[in-house]
N, C-alpha and C positions, 0 to 999 in steps of 0.2 A: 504494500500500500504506500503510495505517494504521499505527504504532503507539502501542504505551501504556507510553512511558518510564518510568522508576520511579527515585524513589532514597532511601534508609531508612536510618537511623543510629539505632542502641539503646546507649545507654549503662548502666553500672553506677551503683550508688547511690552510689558515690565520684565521679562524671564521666567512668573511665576511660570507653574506647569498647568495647563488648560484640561489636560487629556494626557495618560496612559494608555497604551491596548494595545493587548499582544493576543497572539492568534496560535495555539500551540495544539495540534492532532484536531484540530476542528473546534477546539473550545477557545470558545472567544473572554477573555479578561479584560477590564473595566475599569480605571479609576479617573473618576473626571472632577472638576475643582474650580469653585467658585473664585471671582479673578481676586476676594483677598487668603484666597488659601484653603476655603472650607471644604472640605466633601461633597462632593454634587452627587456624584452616581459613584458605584461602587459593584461591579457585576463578576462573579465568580462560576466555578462549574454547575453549584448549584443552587442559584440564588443572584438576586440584584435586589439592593436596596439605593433610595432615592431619596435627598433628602431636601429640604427649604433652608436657605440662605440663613436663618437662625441656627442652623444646624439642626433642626428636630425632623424625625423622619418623615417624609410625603408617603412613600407609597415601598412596600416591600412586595417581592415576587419571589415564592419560594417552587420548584416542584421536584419531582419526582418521574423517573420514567417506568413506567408499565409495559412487558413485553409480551404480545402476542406471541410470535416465535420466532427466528433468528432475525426477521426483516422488518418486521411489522409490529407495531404497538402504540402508545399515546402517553403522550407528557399531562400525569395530572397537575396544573397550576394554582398556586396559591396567590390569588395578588388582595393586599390589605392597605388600607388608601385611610391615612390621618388625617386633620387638621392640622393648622399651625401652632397648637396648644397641643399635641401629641395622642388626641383623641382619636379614636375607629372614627372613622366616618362610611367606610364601608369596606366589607368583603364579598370575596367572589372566587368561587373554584370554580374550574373548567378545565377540560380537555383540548388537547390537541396530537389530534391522531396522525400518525404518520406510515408509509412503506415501504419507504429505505430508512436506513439506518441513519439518524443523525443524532449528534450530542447534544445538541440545546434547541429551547422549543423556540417559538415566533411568540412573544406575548403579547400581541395582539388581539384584542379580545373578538375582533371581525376577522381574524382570521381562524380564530377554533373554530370546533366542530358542534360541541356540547357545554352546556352550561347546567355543572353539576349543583350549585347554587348561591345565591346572593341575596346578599345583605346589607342595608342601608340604614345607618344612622342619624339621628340629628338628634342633640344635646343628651347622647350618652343614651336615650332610647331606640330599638327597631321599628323603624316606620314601615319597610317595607322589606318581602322577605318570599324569594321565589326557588321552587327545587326542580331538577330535572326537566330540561327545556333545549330545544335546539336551536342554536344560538341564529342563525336567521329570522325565527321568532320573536326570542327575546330581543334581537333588537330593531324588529317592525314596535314588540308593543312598548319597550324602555329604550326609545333615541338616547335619552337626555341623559341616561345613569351610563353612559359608557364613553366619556369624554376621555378620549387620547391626543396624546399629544404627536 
């Protein structure tokens, strides 16, 4: 097996460091950095967490890969989305199936398959709260709960 290691450093017009990312058997690595120094993103083999300019976490994305059989199986995703006060403001698991073999998923929540379920906060209570749904679905009937950047 071939591959095509990579490794990229972006700095700021001061020297700080903008961006890390190295690219090592297919797993992509992460460390990106607010221009006075802080943590912005932070993405590992498994796992990326995300943070706001105070340094408190935005959004974490954890999973896990699930294998059908040698070729074939689905990354189940965890992504959990604070406020700037370090509150839930919501969770969401979903899948992203795949069949060829790769190491990290698309977290994209318009690009999964299935949305095993979600959870919406507002002032530390569940407002709203859906399970087992295919994600073309859930996002005809909830546009508005799946803001990507």
């Amino acid at each position: 097996m071939i591959y095509q290691d990579t490794w990229e450093k972006d700095f700021y017009p001061n020297g700080g460091i903008k961006r890390d990312k190295s690219t090592v058997k297919h797993i992509e690595r992460i460390k990106a950095y607010y221009p006075g120094g802080q943590l912005k993103t932070i993405q590992t083999k498994t796992y990326r967490d995300e943070y706001y300019d105070n340094g408190s976490k935005k959004i974490t994305y954890r999973w896990k890969k699930k294998r059908d059989d040698r070729r074939s199986g689905a990354f189940i995703i965890t992504k959990t989305e604070y406020d700037e006060t370090g509150a839930a403001a919501g969770r969401m698991v979903y899948e992203y199936w795949y069949s060829d073999p790769i190491a990290q998923p698309r977290m994209s929540i318009q690009q999964s398959d299935w949305i095993d379920s979600f959870e919406k906060f507002e002032a530390g209570k569940k407002v709203l709260s859906v399970e087992d749904m295919d994600t073309k679905d859930f996002l005809k009937k909830y546009p508005d709960d799946t803001d990507e950047e």
